[in-house]
N, C-alpha and C positions, 0 to 999 in steps of 0.2 A: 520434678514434674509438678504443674499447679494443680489446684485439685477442677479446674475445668477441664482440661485434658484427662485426667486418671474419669472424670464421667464420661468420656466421651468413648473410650475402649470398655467396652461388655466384655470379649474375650480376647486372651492374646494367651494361643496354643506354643511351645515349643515342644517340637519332634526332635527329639534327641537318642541318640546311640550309636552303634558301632558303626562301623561301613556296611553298605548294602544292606539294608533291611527294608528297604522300602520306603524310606523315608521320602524320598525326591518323588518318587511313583503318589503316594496317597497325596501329597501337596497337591502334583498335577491335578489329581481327578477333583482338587476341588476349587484349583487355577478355573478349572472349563467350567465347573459346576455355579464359579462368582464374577465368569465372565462378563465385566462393565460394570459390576457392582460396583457406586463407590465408596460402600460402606466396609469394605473389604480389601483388605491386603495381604502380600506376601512379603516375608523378609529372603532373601536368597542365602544359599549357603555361602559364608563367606569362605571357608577353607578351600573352597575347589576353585573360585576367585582366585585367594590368594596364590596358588598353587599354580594355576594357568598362566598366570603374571611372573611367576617367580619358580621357573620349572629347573633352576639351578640348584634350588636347594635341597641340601640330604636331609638334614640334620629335623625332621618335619615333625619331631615330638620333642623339641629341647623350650626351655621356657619362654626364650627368645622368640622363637617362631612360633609357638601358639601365642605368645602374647599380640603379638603383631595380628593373627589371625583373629585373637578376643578383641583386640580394638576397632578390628573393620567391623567386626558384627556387631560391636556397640553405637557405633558409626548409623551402621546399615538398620539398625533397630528404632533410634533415634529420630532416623531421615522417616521411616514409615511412622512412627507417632505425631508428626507432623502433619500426615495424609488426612485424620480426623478418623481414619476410620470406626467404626467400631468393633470390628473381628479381626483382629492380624494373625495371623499364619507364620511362623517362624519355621524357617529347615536348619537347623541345630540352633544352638544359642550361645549366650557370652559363659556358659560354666563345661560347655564341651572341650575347651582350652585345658580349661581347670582337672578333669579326670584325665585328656591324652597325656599331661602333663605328670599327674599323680599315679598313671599306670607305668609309667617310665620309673618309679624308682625316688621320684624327686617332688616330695609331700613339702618341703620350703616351697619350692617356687610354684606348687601348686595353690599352697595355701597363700603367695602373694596374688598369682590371677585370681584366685575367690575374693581376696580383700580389695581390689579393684573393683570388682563387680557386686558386692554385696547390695550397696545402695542400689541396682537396677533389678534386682531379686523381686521387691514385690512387684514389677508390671507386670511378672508370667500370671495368666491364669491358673496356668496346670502345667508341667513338662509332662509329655510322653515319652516314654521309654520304649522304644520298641524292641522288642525279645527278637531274638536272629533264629530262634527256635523253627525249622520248616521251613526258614530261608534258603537253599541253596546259595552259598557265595560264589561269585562271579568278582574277578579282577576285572578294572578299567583304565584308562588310559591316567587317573591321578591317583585309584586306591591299588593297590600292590602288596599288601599287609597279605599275609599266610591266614589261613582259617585259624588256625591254635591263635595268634594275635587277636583275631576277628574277637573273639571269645573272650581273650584276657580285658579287650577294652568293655565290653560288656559286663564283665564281672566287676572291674575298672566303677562303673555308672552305679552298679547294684550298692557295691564300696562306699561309693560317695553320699548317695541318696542315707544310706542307712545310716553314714555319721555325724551328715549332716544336719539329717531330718530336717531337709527342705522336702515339700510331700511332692509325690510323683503319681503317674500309675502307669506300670508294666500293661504295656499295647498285642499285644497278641494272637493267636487267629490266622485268616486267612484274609487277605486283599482286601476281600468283602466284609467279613466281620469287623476289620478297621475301620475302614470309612465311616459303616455303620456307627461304631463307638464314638469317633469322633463327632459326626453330627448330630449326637446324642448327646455329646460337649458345648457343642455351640448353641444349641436349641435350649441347653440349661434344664 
């Protein structure tokens, strides 16, 4: 990235964790809230892309298929640095590969998805972690994972951050306490 573009992005948030926590929901309320800005972007989640495209596959935590999943989001991340904006919005990011991968059992091919993506580590501003804590899970028509899973990939995230000490901050609260936090992110 040249260093006019790295001036051009103030923030770039990734909302990262388990299924269901809220992640897609806070995005929206701030989709409406940047509606036509075009100093503002969102990156989409790629894994429910990928998923909707490719609803054949079982095998949806093998290295294979997150890695395939880390490269559209690096794709899809890429394409919005492009935009100019200055705030991007991410719904997971290119290291969510890296933990579903490393909660499975399989810390190799975890740690090759991270060496893929380390060079793009510093565009995040900050990841957010959101806690599943007061979440209710709810199954949908691509997440199908068991609450006890729900949990291990969350624990999964806590894992990672801590060994990697890439810095994070655990997101927590309620609906409203999020949003809050984050626009407390972007306002710097």
């Amino acid at each position: 990235m040249g260093s006019s573009e790295r001036e051009t992005i103030i923030r770039k948030l990734a909302f990262v964790g388990t299924s269901r926590v809220g992640k897609t929901t806070i995005l929206e309320h701030f989709k409406k809230s940047f509606a036509g800005n075009p100093n503002v972007a969102f990156v989409e989640e790629a894994a429910r892309t990928f998923f909707r495209q490719n609803p054949q596959i079982k095998d949806r935590f093998s290295v294979d298929t997150q890695g395939q999943i880390q490269a559209l989001a690096l794709r899809n991340e890429r394409d919005i640095h492009q935009s100019g904006a200055r705030i991007i919005f991410c719904d997971r990011s290119v290291i969510d590969a890296v933990v579903y991968v490393r909660s499975q059992g399989d810390k190799k091919g975890s740690d090759e998805l991270l060496e893929r993506v380390k060079m793009w580590l510093p565009t995040y501003h900050k990841f957010l972690l959101f806690d599943p804590v007061d979440i209710p899970y709810e199954t949908d028509d691509i997440r199908q994972e068991t609450s006890e899973t729900r949990q291990k990939f969350h624990d999964a995230f806590l894992t990672f951050f801590k060994e990697t000490n890439i810095p994070y901050e655990l997101l927590s609260g309620t609906k409203e306490e999020r949003i809050k936090r984050v626009t407390e992110i972007i306002e710097g």
